[in-house]
Structures are given as C-alpha cells and as structure tokens.
C-alpha positions in Angstrom: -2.2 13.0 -6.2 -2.6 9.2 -5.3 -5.9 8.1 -4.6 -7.3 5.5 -1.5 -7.5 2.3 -3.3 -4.5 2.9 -5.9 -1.3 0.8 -6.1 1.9 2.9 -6.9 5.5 2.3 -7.6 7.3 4.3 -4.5 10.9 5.3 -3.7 11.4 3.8 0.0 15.3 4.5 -0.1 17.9 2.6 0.1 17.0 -0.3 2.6 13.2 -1.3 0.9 14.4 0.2 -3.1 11.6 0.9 -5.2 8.7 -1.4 -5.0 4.5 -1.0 -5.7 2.8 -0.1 -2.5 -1.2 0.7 -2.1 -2.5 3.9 -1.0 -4.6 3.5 2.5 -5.2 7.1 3.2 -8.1 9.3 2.3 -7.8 13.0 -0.1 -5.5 15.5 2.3 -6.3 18.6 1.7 -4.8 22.4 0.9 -4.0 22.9 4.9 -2.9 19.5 5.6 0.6 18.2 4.9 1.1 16.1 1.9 1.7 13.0 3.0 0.2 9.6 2.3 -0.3 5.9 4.3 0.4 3.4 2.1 1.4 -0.6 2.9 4.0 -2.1 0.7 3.9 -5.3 -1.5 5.9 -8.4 -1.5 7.1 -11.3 -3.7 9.0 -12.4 -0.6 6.5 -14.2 1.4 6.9 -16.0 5.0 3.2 -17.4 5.0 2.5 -14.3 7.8 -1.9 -14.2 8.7 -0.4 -10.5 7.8 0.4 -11.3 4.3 -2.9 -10.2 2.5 -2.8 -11.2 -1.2 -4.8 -9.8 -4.0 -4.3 -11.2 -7.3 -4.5 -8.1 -10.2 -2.7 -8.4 -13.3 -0.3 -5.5 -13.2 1.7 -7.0 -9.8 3.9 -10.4 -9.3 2.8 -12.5 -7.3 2.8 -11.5 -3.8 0.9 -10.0 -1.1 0.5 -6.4 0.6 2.3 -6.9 4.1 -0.1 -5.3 6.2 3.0 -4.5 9.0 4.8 -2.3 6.7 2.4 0.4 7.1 4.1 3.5 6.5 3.6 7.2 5.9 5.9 9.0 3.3 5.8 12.3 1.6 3.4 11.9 -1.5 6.3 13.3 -4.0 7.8 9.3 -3.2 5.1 8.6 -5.4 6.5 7.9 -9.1 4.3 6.2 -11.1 0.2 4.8 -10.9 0.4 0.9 -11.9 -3.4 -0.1 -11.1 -6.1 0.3 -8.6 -7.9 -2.3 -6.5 -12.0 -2.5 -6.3 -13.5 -2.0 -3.1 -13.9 -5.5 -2.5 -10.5 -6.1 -3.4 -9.6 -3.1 -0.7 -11.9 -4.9 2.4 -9.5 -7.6 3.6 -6.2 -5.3 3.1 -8.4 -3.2 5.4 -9.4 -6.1 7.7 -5.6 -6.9 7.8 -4.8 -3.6 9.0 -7.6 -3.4 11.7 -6.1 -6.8 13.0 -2.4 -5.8 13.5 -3.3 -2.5 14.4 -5.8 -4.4 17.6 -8.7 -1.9 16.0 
C-alpha cells in the first residue's frame, strides 16, 4: 500500500499518462475504501507560487503542482520510485494548505 510521504509512478488515463505523483493521504484502513490523495509532478513548469519543487535524485526536474490534487483508487499505483523526508514533505504541505485557503 503507498505510504504518506512516498512518490509513485501512477496511471492517470489517457489525458495526464503515467507520471510520478506523491502520496498526501494517511494509512486507510480495513472499512474504509481504498483510495489515496496524491498531487502529481511536473517537468512542465509555468513559474506557478503552486509549483513546489523538491529536488531528490530519482525525479526530473520539476515540481509537485500542488493544484492537481487528486484522489484515485490506490490499484493506479504501479510502482514506488522514492520517498521524501519530513522536511522535504512541509512545504508540499504548506502548498496545499495555501490553495486549499486552510
């Protein structure tokens, strides 16, 4: 199961293909559904305050969009590439709390 703090390759379909994409949520348990929040990372870059980048060595370089927050049925999950440290984590999560006015 993908972990908070984990960057994955995921299947977004047709109209975003296959691209690496962090996981926000926390663990979901037994009785929840399994789904996960995860925001989605870019090499195309418009200079957006919502353009958070993290520089690890298993992405290109890019930044996590913090408006493409979506939730997705965890099976869209294909394959682990790399985690972030929880200071690496903070501003994605201050990113989020900005565009989401929290």
């Amino acid at each position: 199961m993908p972990r908070r703090g984990e960057v994955w390759l995921v299947d977004l379909g047709l109209a975003q293909k296959v691209r690496p994409a962090l996981i926000l949520n926390i663990p979901y348990q037994d009785a929840d559904r399994a789904l996960i929040t995860i925001v989605s990372h870019s090499t195309a870059l418009r200079g957006s305050e919502f353009e958070i980048t993290v520089a690890v060595p298993f992405l290109k370089q890019g930044a996590f969009v913090v408006q493409s927050l979506i939730t997705i049925p965890s099976k869209l999950a294909l394959r682990k590439l790399g985690g972030l440290t929880p200071s690496q984590l903070v501003p994605v999560e201050q990113g989020v709390r900005r565009w989401l006015g929290l």
